[in-house]
C-alpha positions as CSV (number, residue, x, y, z in Angstrom):
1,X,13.3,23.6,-37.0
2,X,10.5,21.4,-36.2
3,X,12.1,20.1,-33.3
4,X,12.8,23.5,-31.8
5,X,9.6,24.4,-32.6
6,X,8.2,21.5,-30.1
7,X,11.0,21.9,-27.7
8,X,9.7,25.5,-27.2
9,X,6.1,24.3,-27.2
10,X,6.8,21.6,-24.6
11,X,8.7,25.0,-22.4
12,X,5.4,26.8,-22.9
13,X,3.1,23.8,-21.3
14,X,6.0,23.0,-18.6
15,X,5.8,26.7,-17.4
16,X,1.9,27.0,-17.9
17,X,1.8,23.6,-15.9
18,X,4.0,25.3,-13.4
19,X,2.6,28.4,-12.8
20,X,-1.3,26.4,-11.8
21,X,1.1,25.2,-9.2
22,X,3.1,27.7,-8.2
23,X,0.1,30.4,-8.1
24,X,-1.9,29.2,-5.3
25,X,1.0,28.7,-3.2
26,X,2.2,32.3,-3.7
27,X,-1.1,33.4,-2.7
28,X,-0.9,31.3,0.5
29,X,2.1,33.1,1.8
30,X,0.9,36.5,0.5
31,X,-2.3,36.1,2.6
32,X,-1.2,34.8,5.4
33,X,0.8,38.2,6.1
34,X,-2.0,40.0,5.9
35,X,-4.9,41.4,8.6
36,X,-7.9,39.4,8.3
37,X,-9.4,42.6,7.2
38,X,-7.3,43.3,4.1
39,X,-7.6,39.3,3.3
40,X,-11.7,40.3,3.1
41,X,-11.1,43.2,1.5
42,X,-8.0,43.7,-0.2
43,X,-10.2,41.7,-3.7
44,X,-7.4,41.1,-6.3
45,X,-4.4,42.8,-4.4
46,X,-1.8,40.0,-4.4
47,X,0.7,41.3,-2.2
48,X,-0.3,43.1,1.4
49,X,0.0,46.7,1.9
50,X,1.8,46.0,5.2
51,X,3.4,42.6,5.9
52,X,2.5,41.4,9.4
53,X,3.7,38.3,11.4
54,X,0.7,38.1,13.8
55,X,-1.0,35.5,11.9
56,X,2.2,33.2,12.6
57,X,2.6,34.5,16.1
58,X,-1.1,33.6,17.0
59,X,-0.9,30.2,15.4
60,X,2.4,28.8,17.0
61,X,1.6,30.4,20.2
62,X,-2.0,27.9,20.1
63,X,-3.9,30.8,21.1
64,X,-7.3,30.1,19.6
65,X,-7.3,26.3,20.7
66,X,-4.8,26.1,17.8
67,X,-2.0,23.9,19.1
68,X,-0.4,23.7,16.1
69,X,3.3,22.1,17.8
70,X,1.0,19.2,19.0
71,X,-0.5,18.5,15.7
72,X,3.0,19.1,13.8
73,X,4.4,16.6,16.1
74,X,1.8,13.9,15.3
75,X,2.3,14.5,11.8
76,X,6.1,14.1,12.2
77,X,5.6,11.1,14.3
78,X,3.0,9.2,12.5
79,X,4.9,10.1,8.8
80,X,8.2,9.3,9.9
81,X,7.8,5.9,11.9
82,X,5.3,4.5,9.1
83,X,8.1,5.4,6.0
84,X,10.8,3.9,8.5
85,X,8.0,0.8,9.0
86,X,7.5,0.9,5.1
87,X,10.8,0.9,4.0
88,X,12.0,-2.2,6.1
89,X,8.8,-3.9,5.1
90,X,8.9,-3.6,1.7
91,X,12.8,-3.9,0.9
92,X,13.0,-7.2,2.4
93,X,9.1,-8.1,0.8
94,X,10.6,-6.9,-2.7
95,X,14.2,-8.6,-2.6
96,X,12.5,-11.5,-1.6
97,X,10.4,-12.0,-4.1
98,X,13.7,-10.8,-6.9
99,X,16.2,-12.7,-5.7
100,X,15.1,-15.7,-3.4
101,X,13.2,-19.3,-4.4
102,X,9.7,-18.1,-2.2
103,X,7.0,-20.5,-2.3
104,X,4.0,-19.3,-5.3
105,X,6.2,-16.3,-6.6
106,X,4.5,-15.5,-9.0
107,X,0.8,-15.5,-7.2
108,X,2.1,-13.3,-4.8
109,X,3.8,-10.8,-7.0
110,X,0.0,-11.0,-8.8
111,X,-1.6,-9.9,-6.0
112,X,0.7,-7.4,-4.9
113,X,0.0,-6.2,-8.7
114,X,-3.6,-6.9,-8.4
115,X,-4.0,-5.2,-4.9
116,X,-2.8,-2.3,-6.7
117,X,-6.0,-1.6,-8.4
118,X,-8.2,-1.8,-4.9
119,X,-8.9,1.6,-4.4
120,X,-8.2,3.0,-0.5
121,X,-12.1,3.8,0.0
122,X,-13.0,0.1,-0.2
123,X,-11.0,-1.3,2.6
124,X,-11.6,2.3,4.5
125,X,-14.8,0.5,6.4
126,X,-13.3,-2.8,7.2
127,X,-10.1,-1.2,8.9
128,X,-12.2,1.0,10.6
129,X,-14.6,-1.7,12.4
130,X,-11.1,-3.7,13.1
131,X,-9.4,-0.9,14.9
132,X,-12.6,-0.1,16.5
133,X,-13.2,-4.1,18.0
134,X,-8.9,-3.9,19.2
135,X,-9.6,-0.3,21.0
136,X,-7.2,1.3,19.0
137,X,-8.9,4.2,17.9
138,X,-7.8,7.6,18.9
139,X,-4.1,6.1,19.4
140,X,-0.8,6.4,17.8
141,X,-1.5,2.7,16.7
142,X,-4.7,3.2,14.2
143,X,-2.0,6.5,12.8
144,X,0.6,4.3,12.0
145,X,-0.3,0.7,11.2
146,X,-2.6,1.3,7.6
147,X,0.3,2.7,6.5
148,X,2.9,0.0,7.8
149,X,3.3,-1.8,3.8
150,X,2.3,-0.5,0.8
151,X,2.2,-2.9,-2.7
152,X,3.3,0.0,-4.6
153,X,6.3,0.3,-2.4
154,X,7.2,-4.1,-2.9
155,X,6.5,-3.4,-6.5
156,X,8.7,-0.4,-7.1
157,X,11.4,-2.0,-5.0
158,X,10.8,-5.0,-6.9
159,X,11.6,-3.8,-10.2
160,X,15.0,-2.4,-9.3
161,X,16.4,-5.8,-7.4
162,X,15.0,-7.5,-10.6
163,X,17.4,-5.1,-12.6
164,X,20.4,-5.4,-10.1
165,X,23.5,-7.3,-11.6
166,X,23.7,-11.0,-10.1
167,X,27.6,-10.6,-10.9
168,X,28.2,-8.1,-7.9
169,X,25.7,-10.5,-5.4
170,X,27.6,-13.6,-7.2
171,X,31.2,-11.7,-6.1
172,X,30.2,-11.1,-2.8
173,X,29.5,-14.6,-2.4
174,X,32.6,-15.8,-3.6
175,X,34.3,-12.9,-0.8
176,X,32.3,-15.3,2.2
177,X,29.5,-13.0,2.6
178,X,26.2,-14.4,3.6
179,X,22.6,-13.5,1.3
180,X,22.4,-11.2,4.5
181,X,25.7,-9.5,4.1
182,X,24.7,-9.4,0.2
183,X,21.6,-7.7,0.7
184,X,22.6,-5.1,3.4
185,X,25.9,-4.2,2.1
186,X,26.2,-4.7,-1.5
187,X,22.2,-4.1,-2.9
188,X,21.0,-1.7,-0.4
189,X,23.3,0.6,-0.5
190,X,22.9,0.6,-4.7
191,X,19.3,1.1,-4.1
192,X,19.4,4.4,-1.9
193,X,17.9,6.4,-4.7
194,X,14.8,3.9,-5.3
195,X,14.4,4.3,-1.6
196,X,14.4,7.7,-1.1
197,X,11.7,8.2,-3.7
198,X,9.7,5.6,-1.9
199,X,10.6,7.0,1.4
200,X,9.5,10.4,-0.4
201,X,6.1,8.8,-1.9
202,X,5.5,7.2,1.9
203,X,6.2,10.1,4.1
204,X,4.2,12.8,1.8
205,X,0.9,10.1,1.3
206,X,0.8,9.5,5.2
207,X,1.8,13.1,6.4
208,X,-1.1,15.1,3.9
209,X,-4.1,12.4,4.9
210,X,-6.8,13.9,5.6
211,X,-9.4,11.3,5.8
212,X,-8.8,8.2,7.8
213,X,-7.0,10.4,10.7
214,X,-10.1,13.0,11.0
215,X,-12.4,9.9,11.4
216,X,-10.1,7.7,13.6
217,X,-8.8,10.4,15.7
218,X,-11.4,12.4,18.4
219,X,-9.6,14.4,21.0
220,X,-7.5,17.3,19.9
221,X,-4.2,15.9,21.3
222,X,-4.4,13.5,18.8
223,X,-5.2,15.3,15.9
224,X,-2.3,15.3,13.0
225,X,-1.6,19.1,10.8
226,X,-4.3,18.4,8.2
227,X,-7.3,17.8,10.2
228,X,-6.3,20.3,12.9
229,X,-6.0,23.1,9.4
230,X,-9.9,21.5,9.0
231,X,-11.3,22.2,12.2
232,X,-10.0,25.3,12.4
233,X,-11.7,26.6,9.3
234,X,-14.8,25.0,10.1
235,X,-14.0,27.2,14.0
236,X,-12.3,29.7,15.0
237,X,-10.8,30.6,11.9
238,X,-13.7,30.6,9.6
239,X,-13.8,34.9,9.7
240,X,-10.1,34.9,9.7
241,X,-8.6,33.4,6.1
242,X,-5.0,35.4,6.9
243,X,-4.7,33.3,10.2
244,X,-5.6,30.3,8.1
245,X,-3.5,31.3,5.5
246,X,-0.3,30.8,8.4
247,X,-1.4,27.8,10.0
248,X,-1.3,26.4,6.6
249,X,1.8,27.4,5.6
250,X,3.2,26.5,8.4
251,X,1.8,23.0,7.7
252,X,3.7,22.7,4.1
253,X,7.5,23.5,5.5
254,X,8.2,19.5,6.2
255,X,7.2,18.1,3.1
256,X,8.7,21.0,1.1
257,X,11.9,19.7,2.7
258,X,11.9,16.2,2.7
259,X,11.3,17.0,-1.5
260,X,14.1,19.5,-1.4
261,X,16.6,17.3,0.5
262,X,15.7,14.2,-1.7
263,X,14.8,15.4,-5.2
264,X,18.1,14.6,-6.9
265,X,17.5,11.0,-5.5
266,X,14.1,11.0,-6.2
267,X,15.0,11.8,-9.8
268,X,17.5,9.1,-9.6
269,X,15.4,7.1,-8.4
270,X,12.1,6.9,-10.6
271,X,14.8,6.9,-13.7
272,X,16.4,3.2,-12.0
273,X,13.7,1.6,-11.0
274,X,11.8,1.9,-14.4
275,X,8.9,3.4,-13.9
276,X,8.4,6.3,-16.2
């Protein structure tokens, strides 16, 4: 009985947990079919009185200086090619360090730990003035290279390879492979669910920053989904919240799917590699 009764309690905070999450969201896509008008005055109506695709229409079509296909673009661009960069980066950083005799192992796997604890806004300024003195602001380059290796991506990585069996590398050995015939076809392919978390973790972090790309970034071709949404509400849609309401929606379908697609690997994934 008193395990029931806390399986029931732990139900209870799950769905109240769920539903602070789930709320907002529903409200996004109830607003943004909507006329501005009944968004300013509809008060606690959840659902609109007529359902009405203009808001969509408007923001697609970039009418409004909205062109929201540019910005998705960058977004896709920028979040894909710096997972892709990550993921190369940080397999070969973490197997490294689990598997092969590299020089002062266990200072570098201390700072990798250590760097974990710098927080983002304190090396914000330095990149900056870096980027800045190369001329690579406003580029793809200052987009994509902050993001190029993460230490929580060589750490999580890290943990699996410690925990792969040396008896399946050891056998492939003894079949003629090479260490890398070992690590692309024996561990890699073990570690697809550890990777597709961190390719989850990678692509979600760089595709919903906001800050560095608003301050790095100045002409509107060059602007990614998130500080395009920004400006917008800051302009031309500051009297229209349904329109806002679209373009932000609109903004959420990647990520939604790249969770969808990999959640049962992502699952898998945080389960292997030990982190809890």
């Amino acid at each position: 009985m008193k395990n029931r009764g806390f399986n029931i309690l732990m139900v209870i905070i799950a769905v109240i947990i769920a539903l602070i999450f789930i709320i907002p969201i529903f409200w996004m896509l109830a607003t943004s079919f909507k006329t501005d008008q009944e968004a300013f005055t509809a008060g606690l109506k959840w659902l609109p009185e007529v359902f009405t695709g203009e808001n969509y229409q408007y923001a697609m079509n970039g009418e409004g200086e909205t062109p929201v296909l540019k910005w998705m673009s960058n977004s896709l661009f920028v979040g894909i090619t710096g997972t892709l960069i990550v993921l190369v980066v940080d397999t070969l950083a973490a197997y490294g360090l689990a598997r092969l005799d590299v020089p002062f192992k266990k200072l570098l796997i201390a700072i990798f730990i250590g760097s974990l604890t710098i927080p983002w806004v304190i090396t914000f300024l330095p990149l900056y003035m870096e980027f800045n003195k190369m001329g690579l602001l406003d580029t793809y380059a200052v987009l994509i290279l902050p993001y190029s290796a993460n230490a929580f991506g060589v750490f999580l990585l890290y943990q699996y390879f410690r925990g792969f069996p040396k008896e399946l590398e050891e056998a492939a050995y003894l079949d003629g492979a090479n260490k890398w015939q070992v690590f692309t076809k024996v561990v890699l392919p073990a570690a697809r669910p550890v990777i597709w978390t961190l390719a989850i973790f990678t692509f979600m972090g760089i595709y919903n920053d906001f800050l560095w790309p608003l301050v790095t970034t100045s002409s509107p071709e060059m602007r990614t989904i998130t500080t395009g949404i920004a400006i917008m509400q800051q302009g031309s849609f500051v009297s229209s919240p349904a329109k806002l309401m679209a373009l932000t929606s609109i903004a959420t379908i990647p990520a939604v799917l790249l969770f969808i697609l990999g959640q049962r690997s992502f699952i898998k994934g945080v389960t292997q590699s030990g982190i809890k």
